[in-house]
C-alpha positions in Angstrom: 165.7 67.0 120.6 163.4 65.5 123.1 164.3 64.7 126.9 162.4 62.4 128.6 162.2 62.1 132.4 160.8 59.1 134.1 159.7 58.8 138.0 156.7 56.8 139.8 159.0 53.7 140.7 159.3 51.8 143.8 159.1 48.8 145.9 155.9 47.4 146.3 154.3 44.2 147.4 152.5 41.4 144.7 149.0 43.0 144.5 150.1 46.4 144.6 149.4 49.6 142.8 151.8 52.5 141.3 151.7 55.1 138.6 155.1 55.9 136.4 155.3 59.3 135.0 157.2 60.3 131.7 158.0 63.8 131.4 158.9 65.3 128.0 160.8 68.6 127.7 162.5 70.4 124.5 159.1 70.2 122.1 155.6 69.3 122.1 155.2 65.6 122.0 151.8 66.2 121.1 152.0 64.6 117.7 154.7 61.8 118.6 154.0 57.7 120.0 155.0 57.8 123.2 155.6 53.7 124.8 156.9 51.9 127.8 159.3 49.5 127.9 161.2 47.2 130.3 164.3 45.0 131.2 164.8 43.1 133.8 168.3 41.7 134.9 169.4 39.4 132.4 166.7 39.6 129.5 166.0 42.0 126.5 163.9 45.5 126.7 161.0 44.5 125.8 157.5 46.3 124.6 154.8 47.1 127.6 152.4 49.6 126.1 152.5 52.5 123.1 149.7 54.9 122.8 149.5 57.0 119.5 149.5 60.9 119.1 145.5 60.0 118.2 145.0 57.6 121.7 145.0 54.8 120.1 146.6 52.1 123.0 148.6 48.8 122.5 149.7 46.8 125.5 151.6 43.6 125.4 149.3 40.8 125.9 150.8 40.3 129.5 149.9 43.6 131.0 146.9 43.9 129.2 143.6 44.5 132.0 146.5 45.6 134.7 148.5 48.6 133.0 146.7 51.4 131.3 149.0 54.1 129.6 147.5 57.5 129.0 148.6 61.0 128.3 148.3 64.5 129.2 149.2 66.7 126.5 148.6 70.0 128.0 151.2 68.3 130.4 153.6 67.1 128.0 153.3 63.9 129.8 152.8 60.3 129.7 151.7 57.5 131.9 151.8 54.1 132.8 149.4 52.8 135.6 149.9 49.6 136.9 147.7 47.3 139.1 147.5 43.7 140.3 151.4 44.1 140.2 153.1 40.4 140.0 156.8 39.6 141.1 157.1 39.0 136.8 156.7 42.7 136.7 159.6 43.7 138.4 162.0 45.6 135.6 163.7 48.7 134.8 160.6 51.0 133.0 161.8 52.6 130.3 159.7 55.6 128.5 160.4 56.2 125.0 159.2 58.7 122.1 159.2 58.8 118.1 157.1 61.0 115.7 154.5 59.4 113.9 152.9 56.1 114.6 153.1 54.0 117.5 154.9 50.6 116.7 156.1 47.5 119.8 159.5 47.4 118.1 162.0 50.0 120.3 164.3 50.0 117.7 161.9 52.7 115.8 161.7 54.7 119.2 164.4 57.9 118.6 164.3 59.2 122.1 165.0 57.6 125.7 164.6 58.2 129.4 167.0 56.8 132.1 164.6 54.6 133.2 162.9 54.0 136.8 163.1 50.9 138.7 160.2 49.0 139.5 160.1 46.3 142.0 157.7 43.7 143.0 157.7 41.6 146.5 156.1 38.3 146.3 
C-alpha cells in the first residue's frame, strides 16, 4: 500500500506563486507515475501533470509553461510548482500514484491523497 500526503496549498492572489508537495510513505515510489490532479466545485477531476518513474513530464495543455512537476526520489516525494497562478486555477489538488507508466486518465491511478486546496484571488 501506498499513502500519499499532500500540502503546499493556500490562498493566493492572480499572478502568484506556490509549490504543492506529495509525500509518499509505505514503499518506494521510485518506479511508479506519480500525477496531479484537480476539481473544482461543480466539475470533474481532471488531469494537471504526470511525470514517469524515468522523468518523462506531461502537463495538460492549460498549465503547460506555468506548472512544472518534478520529483525527489531520495525523498519519496513529488511536486507540483505553479506560477502565473489564474483565478481558473483555483481547485482541490489531488496527488496520485500507479506502478508503471504515466497515463492522464485517473481512472488507471491506484493510490490517492486527501487533497489540498488551492485558491486563487483575482
Amino acid at each position: 500500500q501506498v499513502q500519499l500526503v499532500e500540502s503546499g496549498g493556500g490562498l493566493v492572489q492572480a499572478g502568484g506563486s506556490l509549490r504543492l508537495s506529495c509525500a509518499a510513505s509505505g514503499r518506494t515510489v521510485n518506479n511508479y507515475a506519480m500525477a496531479w490532479f484537480r476539481q473544482a466545485p461543480g466539475k470533474e477531476r481532471e488531469f494537471v501533470a504526470a511525470i514517469h518513474w524515468s522523468g518523462l513530464k506531461n502537463y495538460v495543455d492549460s498549465v503547460k509553461c506555468r506548472f512544472t512537476i518534478s520529483r525527489d526520489n531520495a525523498k519519496n516525494t513529488v511536486y507540483l510548482q505553479m506560477t502565473s497562478l489564474k483565478f481558473e486555477d483555483t481547485a482541490s489538488y489531488y496527488c496520485a500514484a500507479r506502478p508503471g507508466r504515466s497515463t492522464w486518465s485517473r481512472t488507471e491511478y491506484d493510490y490517492w491523497g486527501q487533497g489540498t486546496q488551492v485558491t486563487v484571488s483575482s
